[in-house]
C-alpha positions as CSV (number, residue, x, y, z in Angstrom):
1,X,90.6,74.8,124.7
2,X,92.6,73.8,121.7
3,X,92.0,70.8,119.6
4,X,94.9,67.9,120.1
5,X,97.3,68.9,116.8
6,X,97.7,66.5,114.2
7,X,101.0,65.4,112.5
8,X,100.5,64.6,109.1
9,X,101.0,60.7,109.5
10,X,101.0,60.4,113.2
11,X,98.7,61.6,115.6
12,X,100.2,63.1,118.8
13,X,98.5,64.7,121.4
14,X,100.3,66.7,124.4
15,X,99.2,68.0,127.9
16,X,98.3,71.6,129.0
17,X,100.2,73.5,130.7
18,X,100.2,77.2,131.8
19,X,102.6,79.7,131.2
20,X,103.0,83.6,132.0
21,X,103.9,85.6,129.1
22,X,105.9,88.6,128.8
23,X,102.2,90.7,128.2
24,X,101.9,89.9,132.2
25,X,98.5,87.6,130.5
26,X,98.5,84.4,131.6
27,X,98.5,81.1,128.9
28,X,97.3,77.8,128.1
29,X,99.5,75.6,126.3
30,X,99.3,72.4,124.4
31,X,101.8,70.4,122.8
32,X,102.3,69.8,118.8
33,X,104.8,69.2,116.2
34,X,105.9,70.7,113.3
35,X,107.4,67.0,111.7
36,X,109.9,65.6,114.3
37,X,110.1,69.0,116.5
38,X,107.8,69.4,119.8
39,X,106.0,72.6,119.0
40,X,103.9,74.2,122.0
41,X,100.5,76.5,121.1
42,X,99.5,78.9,123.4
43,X,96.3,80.8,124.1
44,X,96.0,83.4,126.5
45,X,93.3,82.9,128.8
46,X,91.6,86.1,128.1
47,X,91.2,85.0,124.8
48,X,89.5,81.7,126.2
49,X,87.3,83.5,128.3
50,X,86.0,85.9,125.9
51,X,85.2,82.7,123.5
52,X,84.6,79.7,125.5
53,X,84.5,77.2,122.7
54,X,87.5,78.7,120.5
55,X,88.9,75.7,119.0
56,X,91.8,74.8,116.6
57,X,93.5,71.4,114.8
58,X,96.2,72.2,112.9
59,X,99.6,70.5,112.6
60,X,102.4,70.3,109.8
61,X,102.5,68.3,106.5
62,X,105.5,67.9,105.0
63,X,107.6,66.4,101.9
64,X,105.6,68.5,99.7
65,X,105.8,69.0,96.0
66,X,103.9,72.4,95.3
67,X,103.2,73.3,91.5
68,X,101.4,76.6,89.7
69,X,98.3,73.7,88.8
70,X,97.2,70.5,88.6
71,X,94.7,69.3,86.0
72,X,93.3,66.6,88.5
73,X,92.4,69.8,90.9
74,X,89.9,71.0,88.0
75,X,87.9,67.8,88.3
76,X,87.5,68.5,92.1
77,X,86.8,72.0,91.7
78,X,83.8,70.8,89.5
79,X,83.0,68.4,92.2
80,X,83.0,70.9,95.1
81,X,81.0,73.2,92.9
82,X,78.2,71.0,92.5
83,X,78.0,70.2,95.8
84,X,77.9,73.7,97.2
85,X,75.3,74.8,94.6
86,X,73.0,71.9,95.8
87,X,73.5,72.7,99.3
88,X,73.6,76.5,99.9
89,X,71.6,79.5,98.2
90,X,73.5,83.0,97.6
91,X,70.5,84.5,99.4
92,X,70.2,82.0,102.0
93,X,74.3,81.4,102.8
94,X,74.3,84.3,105.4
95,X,71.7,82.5,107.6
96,X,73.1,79.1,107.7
97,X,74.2,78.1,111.1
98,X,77.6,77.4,110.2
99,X,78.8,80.7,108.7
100,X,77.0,82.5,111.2
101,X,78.6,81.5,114.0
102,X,81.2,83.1,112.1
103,X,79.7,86.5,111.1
104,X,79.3,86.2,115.0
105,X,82.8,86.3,116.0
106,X,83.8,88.6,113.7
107,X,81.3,91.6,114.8
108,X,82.4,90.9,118.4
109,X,86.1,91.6,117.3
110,X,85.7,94.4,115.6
111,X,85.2,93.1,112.0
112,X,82.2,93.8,109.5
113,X,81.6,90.6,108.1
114,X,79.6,92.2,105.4
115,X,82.6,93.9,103.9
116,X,85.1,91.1,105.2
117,X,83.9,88.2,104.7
118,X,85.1,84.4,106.8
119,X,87.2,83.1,104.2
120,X,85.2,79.8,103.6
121,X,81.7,81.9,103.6
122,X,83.7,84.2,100.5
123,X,84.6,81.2,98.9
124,X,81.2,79.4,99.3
125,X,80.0,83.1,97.6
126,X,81.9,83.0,94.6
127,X,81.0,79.6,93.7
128,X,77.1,80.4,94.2
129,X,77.8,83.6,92.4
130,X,79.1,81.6,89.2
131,X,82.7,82.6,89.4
132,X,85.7,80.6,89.1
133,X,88.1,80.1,92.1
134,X,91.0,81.6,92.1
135,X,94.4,79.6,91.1
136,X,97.3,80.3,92.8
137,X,99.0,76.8,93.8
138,X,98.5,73.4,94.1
139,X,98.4,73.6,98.0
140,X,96.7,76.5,98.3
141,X,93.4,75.9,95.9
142,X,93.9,72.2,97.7
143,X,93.2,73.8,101.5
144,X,90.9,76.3,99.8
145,X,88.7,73.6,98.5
146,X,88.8,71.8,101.7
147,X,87.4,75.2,103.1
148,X,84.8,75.8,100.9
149,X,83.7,72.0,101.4
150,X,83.8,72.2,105.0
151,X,83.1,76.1,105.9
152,X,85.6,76.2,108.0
153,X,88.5,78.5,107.0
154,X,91.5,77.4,107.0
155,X,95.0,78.9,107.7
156,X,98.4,77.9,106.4
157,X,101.9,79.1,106.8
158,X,105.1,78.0,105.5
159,X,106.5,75.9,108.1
160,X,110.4,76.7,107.0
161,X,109.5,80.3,107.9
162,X,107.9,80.1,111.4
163,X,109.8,80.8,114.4
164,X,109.4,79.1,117.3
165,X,105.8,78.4,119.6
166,X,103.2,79.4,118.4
167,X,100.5,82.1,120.2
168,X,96.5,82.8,119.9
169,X,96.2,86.3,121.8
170,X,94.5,89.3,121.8
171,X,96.4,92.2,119.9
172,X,97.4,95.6,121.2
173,X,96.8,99.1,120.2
174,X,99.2,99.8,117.3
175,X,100.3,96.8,116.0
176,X,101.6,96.3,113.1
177,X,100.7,93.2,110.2
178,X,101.2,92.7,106.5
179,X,98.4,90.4,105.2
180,X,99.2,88.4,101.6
181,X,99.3,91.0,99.0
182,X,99.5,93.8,101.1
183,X,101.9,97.2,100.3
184,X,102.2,98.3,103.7
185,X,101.2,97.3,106.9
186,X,97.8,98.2,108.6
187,X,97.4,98.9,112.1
188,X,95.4,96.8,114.4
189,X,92.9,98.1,116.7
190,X,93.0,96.7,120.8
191,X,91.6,93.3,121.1
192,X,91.6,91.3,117.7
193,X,92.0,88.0,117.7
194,X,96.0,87.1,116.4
195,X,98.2,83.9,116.0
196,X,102.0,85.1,116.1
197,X,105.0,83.0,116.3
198,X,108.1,83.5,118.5
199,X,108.7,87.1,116.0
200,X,105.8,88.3,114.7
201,X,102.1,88.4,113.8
202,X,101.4,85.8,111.5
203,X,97.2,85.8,111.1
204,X,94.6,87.8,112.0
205,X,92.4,84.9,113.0
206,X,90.5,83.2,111.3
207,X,91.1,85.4,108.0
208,X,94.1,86.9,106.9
209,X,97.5,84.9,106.1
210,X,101.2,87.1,107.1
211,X,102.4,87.4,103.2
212,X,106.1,86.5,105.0
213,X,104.8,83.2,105.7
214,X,103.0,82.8,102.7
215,X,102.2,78.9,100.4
216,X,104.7,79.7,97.5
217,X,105.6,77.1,94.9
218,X,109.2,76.9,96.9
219,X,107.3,75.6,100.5
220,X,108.4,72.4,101.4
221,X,106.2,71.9,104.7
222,X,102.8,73.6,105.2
223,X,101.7,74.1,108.9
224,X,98.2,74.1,108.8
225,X,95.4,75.5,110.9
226,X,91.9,75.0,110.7
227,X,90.1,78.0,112.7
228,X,87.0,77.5,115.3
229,X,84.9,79.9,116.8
230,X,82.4,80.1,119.7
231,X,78.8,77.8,117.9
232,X,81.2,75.4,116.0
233,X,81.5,71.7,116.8
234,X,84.9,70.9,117.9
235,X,84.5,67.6,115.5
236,X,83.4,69.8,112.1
237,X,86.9,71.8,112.8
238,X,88.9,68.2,113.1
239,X,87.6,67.0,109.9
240,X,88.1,70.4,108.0
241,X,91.7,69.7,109.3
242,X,91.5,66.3,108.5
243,X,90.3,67.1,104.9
244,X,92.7,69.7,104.3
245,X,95.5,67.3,105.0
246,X,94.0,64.6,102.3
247,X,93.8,67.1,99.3
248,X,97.1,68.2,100.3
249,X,98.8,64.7,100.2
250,X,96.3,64.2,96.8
251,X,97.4,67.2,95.0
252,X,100.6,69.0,95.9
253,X,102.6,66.2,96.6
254,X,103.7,65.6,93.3
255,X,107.4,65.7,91.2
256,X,108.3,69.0,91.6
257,X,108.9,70.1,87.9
Protein backbone atom coordinates (compact mmCIF):
# COMPACT_ATOMS: atom_id res chain seq x y z
CA UNK A 1 0.00 0.00 0.00
CA UNK A 2 1.13 3.41 -0.90
CA UNK A 3 1.04 6.51 1.15
CA UNK A 4 -1.80 9.15 -0.19
CA UNK A 5 0.79 11.68 -2.36
CA UNK A 6 1.13 15.09 -1.31
CA UNK A 7 0.97 18.29 -3.55
CA UNK A 8 3.17 20.77 -2.36
CA UNK A 9 0.37 23.15 -1.06
CA UNK A 10 -2.64 20.99 -1.33
CA UNK A 11 -3.24 17.69 -0.13
CA UNK A 12 -5.00 15.27 -2.49
CA UNK A 13 -5.57 11.84 -2.06
CA UNK A 14 -7.02 9.40 -4.88
CA UNK A 15 -8.54 5.79 -4.83
CA UNK A 16 -6.94 2.43 -5.76
CA UNK A 17 -7.51 0.91 -8.57
CA UNK A 18 -5.99 -2.24 -10.36
CA UNK A 19 -4.53 -2.45 -13.55
CA UNK A 20 -2.74 -5.30 -15.77
CA UNK A 21 0.49 -4.28 -17.13
CA UNK A 22 2.13 -5.17 -20.23
CA UNK A 23 4.68 -7.65 -17.85
CA UNK A 24 1.25 -9.94 -17.67
CA UNK A 25 1.86 -8.75 -13.37
CA UNK A 26 -1.01 -7.40 -12.09
CA UNK A 27 -1.01 -3.57 -10.31
CA UNK A 28 -2.21 -1.40 -7.65
CA UNK A 29 -2.65 2.10 -8.35
CA UNK A 30 -3.20 5.36 -6.51
CA UNK A 31 -3.85 8.62 -7.66
CA UNK A 32 -1.30 11.84 -7.40
CA UNK A 33 -0.28 14.96 -8.98
CA UNK A 34 2.61 16.36 -10.39
CA UNK A 35 1.17 20.39 -9.87
CA UNK A 36 -2.19 20.54 -11.70
CA UNK A 37 -1.80 17.10 -13.66
CA UNK A 38 -3.48 13.73 -12.14
CA UNK A 39 -0.55 11.42 -11.99
CA UNK A 40 -1.33 7.57 -11.21
CA UNK A 41 1.56 5.28 -9.08
CA UNK A 42 1.59 1.90 -9.60
CA UNK A 43 2.88 -1.06 -7.67
CA UNK A 44 2.78 -4.42 -8.83
CA UNK A 45 1.37 -6.70 -6.46
CA UNK A 46 4.19 -9.01 -6.37
CA UNK A 47 6.17 -6.29 -5.13
CA UNK A 48 3.42 -5.80 -2.23
CA UNK A 49 3.43 -9.18 -1.38
CA UNK A 50 7.00 -9.70 -1.06
CA UNK A 51 6.95 -6.45 1.38
CA UNK A 52 3.78 -6.14 3.03
CA UNK A 53 4.39 -2.73 4.56
CA UNK A 54 6.29 -0.98 1.53
CA UNK A 55 5.24 2.48 1.72
CA UNK A 56 5.81 5.75 -0.15
CA UNK A 57 4.67 9.83 0.16
CA UNK A 58 5.99 11.66 -2.42
CA UNK A 59 4.42 14.31 -4.65
CA UNK A 60 5.79 17.44 -6.72
CA UNK A 61 6.92 20.87 -5.55
CA UNK A 62 7.12 23.35 -7.77
CA UNK A 63 8.12 27.18 -8.62
CA UNK A 64 11.53 26.46 -7.56
CA UNK A 65 14.49 28.66 -7.59
CA UNK A 66 17.65 26.12 -7.35
CA UNK A 67 21.22 27.75 -6.69
CA UNK A 68 24.94 26.05 -6.36
CA UNK A 69 24.57 27.23 -2.28
CA UNK A 70 22.92 28.94 0.16
CA UNK A 71 24.66 30.40 3.21
CA UNK A 72 21.45 29.91 5.43
CA UNK A 73 21.84 26.00 4.49
CA UNK A 74 25.28 26.05 6.50
CA UNK A 75 23.55 27.03 9.66
CA UNK A 76 21.28 24.01 9.30
CA UNK A 77 23.92 21.73 8.38
CA UNK A 78 25.43 22.71 11.76
CA UNK A 79 22.11 22.18 13.33
CA UNK A 80 21.53 18.67 11.85
CA UNK A 81 25.03 17.83 12.79
CA UNK A 82 24.55 18.27 16.36
CA UNK A 83 21.63 16.66 16.49
CA UNK A 84 22.74 13.41 14.90
CA UNK A 85 25.98 13.35 16.92
CA UNK A 86 23.79 13.51 20.15
CA UNK A 87 21.51 10.88 19.01
CA UNK A 88 23.42 8.13 17.10
CA UNK A 89 27.04 6.49 17.64
CA UNK A 90 29.23 5.44 14.56
CA UNK A 91 29.45 2.10 16.25
CA UNK A 92 26.06 1.82 17.42
CA UNK A 93 24.17 3.38 13.94
CA UNK A 94 23.99 -0.20 12.29
CA UNK A 95 21.78 -1.52 15.20
CA UNK A 96 19.37 1.18 15.45
CA UNK A 97 15.89 0.02 14.52
CA UNK A 98 15.34 2.47 12.00
CA UNK A 99 18.29 1.82 9.60
CA UNK A 100 17.94 -1.73 10.10
CA UNK A 101 14.84 -2.19 8.83
CA UNK A 102 16.67 -0.97 6.00
CA UNK A 103 19.86 -3.07 5.89
CA UNK A 104 16.91 -5.58 5.97
CA UNK A 105 15.39 -4.87 2.72
CA UNK A 106 18.39 -4.46 1.04
CA UNK A 107 19.88 -8.08 1.78
CA UNK A 108 16.59 -9.51 0.71
CA UNK A 109 17.02 -7.77 -2.78
CA UNK A 110 20.07 -8.61 -3.49
CA UNK A 111 22.13 -5.63 -2.06
CA UNK A 112 25.06 -5.67 0.58
CA UNK A 113 24.25 -2.98 2.66
CA UNK A 114 27.78 -3.06 4.05
CA UNK A 115 29.28 -1.96 0.81
CA UNK A 116 26.03 0.03 -0.27
CA UNK A 117 24.84 1.75 2.17
CA UNK A 118 20.61 3.33 2.57
CA UNK A 119 21.26 6.69 1.58
CA UNK A 120 20.08 8.35 4.90
CA UNK A 121 22.26 5.57 7.06
CA UNK A 122 25.53 6.94 4.58
CA UNK A 123 24.70 10.26 5.33
CA UNK A 124 24.01 9.81 9.15
CA UNK A 125 27.81 8.05 8.70
CA UNK A 126 29.57 10.81 7.44
CA UNK A 127 28.36 13.19 9.86
CA UNK A 128 29.38 10.80 12.89
CA UNK A 129 32.53 10.14 11.03
CA UNK A 130 33.42 14.04 11.08
CA UNK A 131 33.14 14.79 7.51
CA UNK A 132 31.41 17.50 5.73
CA UNK A 133 28.33 16.82 3.54
CA UNK A 134 28.61 17.02 0.27
CA UNK A 135 27.38 20.42 -1.73
CA UNK A 136 25.88 20.02 -4.77
CA UNK A 137 22.54 22.29 -4.81
CA UNK A 138 20.36 24.04 -2.87
CA UNK A 139 17.49 21.36 -3.32
CA UNK A 140 19.51 18.62 -3.15
CA UNK A 141 21.70 19.22 0.24
CA UNK A 142 17.91 20.61 1.33
CA UNK A 143 16.20 16.88 0.82
CA UNK A 144 19.54 15.42 1.92
CA UNK A 145 19.36 17.08 5.19
CA UNK A 146 15.84 16.18 5.51
CA UNK A 147 17.13 12.51 5.13
CA UNK A 148 19.82 12.50 7.41
CA UNK A 149 17.24 14.15 10.08
CA UNK A 150 14.69 11.71 9.47
CA UNK A 151 16.65 8.34 8.20
CA UNK A 152 14.51 7.92 5.67
CA UNK A 153 15.99 8.32 2.19
CA UNK A 154 14.67 10.27 0.07
CA UNK A 155 14.32 10.29 -3.79
CA UNK A 156 13.91 13.12 -6.26
CA UNK A 157 13.61 13.50 -9.88
CA UNK A 158 13.14 16.39 -12.05
CA UNK A 159 9.56 16.62 -12.70
CA UNK A 160 10.05 18.47 -16.34
CA UNK A 161 11.79 15.18 -17.23
CA UNK A 162 9.43 12.33 -16.15
CA UNK A 163 7.14 10.76 -18.52
CA UNK A 164 4.05 9.80 -17.75
CA UNK A 165 2.69 7.30 -14.41
CA UNK A 166 4.75 6.34 -12.53
CA UNK A 167 5.72 2.33 -11.52
CA UNK A 168 7.28 0.43 -8.33
CA UNK A 169 8.09 -3.09 -9.82
CA UNK A 170 10.33 -5.74 -9.64
CA UNK A 171 13.18 -5.62 -12.43
CA UNK A 172 14.02 -8.21 -15.02
CA UNK A 173 17.08 -10.02 -15.93
CA UNK A 174 19.18 -7.66 -18.03
CA UNK A 175 18.03 -4.43 -17.52
CA UNK A 176 19.61 -1.69 -18.16
CA UNK A 177 20.10 1.84 -15.60
CA UNK A 178 22.39 4.78 -15.44
CA UNK A 179 22.60 5.92 -11.79
CA UNK A 180 23.86 9.84 -11.17
CA UNK A 181 27.38 9.93 -12.05
CA UNK A 182 27.51 6.89 -13.81
CA UNK A 183 29.75 6.22 -17.32
CA UNK A 184 27.83 3.45 -18.47
CA UNK A 185 24.96 1.61 -17.53
CA UNK A 186 25.06 -1.51 -15.08
CA UNK A 187 22.96 -4.40 -15.47
CA UNK A 188 20.38 -5.39 -13.03
CA UNK A 189 19.93 -8.70 -11.66
CA UNK A 190 16.05 -10.47 -11.52
CA UNK A 191 13.96 -9.08 -8.83
CA UNK A 192 15.31 -5.57 -7.55
CA UNK A 193 13.15 -3.25 -6.43
CA UNK A 194 12.73 -0.24 -9.37
CA UNK A 195 10.53 2.96 -9.84
CA UNK A 196 10.28 3.72 -13.76
CA UNK A 197 8.21 6.13 -15.44
CA UNK A 198 6.19 5.69 -18.65
CA UNK A 199 10.14 5.21 -20.53
CA UNK A 200 12.49 4.14 -18.44
CA UNK A 201 14.07 3.09 -15.05
CA UNK A 202 14.35 6.00 -13.03
CA UNK A 203 15.58 4.53 -9.28
CA UNK A 204 16.72 1.60 -7.97
CA UNK A 205 14.65 1.93 -4.85
CA UNK A 206 15.31 3.26 -2.15
CA UNK A 207 18.99 4.29 -3.34
CA UNK A 208 20.08 5.27 -6.50
CA UNK A 209 18.71 8.49 -8.56
CA UNK A 210 18.48 7.93 -12.92
CA UNK A 211 21.36 10.78 -13.69
CA UNK A 212 18.64 11.72 -16.74
CA UNK A 213 16.30 12.79 -14.17
CA UNK A 214 18.68 14.28 -12.04
CA UNK A 215 18.21 17.96 -9.40
CA UNK A 216 20.35 20.39 -11.57
CA UNK A 217 20.43 24.14 -10.94
CA UNK A 218 17.98 24.39 -14.20
CA UNK A 219 14.92 22.12 -12.33
CA UNK A 220 12.03 24.05 -12.03
CA UNK A 221 9.72 21.31 -10.20
CA UNK A 222 11.20 18.50 -8.00
CA UNK A 223 8.96 15.25 -7.67
CA UNK A 224 9.85 13.92 -4.56
CA UNK A 225 9.70 10.49 -3.05
CA UNK A 226 10.37 9.49 0.38
CA UNK A 227 11.05 5.58 0.34
CA UNK A 228 9.53 2.93 3.07
CA UNK A 229 10.42 -0.42 3.66
CA UNK A 230 8.89 -3.46 5.46
CA UNK A 231 9.61 -2.28 9.91
CA UNK A 232 9.03 1.43 9.04
CA UNK A 233 6.03 3.46 10.37
CA UNK A 234 3.94 4.58 7.60
CA UNK A 235 3.79 8.16 9.74
CA UNK A 236 7.96 8.49 10.04
CA UNK A 237 7.87 8.23 6.00
CA UNK A 238 4.95 11.08 5.78
CA UNK A 239 6.94 13.39 7.89
CA UNK A 240 10.31 12.65 6.12
CA UNK A 241 8.17 13.78 3.11
CA UNK A 242 6.67 16.39 4.89
CA UNK A 243 10.18 17.70 6.00
CA UNK A 244 11.71 17.42 2.77
CA UNK A 245 9.03 19.64 1.32
CA UNK A 246 9.66 22.49 4.17
CA UNK A 247 13.54 22.77 3.58
CA UNK A 248 12.76 22.80 0.03
CA UNK A 249 10.28 25.81 0.07
CA UNK A 250 13.06 27.26 2.88
CA UNK A 251 16.03 26.99 0.81
CA UNK A 252 15.78 26.55 -2.95
CA UNK A 253 13.03 28.70 -3.59
CA UNK A 254 14.90 31.66 -3.84
CA UNK A 255 15.73 34.51 -6.95
CA UNK A 256 17.30 32.50 -9.30
CA UNK A 257 20.65 34.50 -9.88
Amino acid sequence: MIHPSRHADTERTGGRGERDGTDGKEYLSQLSYRDEEMVIIYIQKDVETAFPGITVAEGTIGSLCIQKENPLLESLKEEIRNEIESRYTLEGIKDEPLFRAYRDFFWSVGVDPTKTRPASEALVRRILAGKTLPTINTAVDAYNLASARSGIPIAAFDAGKLSGDLTMRFSEEGEEFVGIGMKKPIILSENQVILTDAEAIIAIYPYRDSDATKITVATEAIHLVACGVPKVERREVAGAYELGCRYLKEYASGIRR
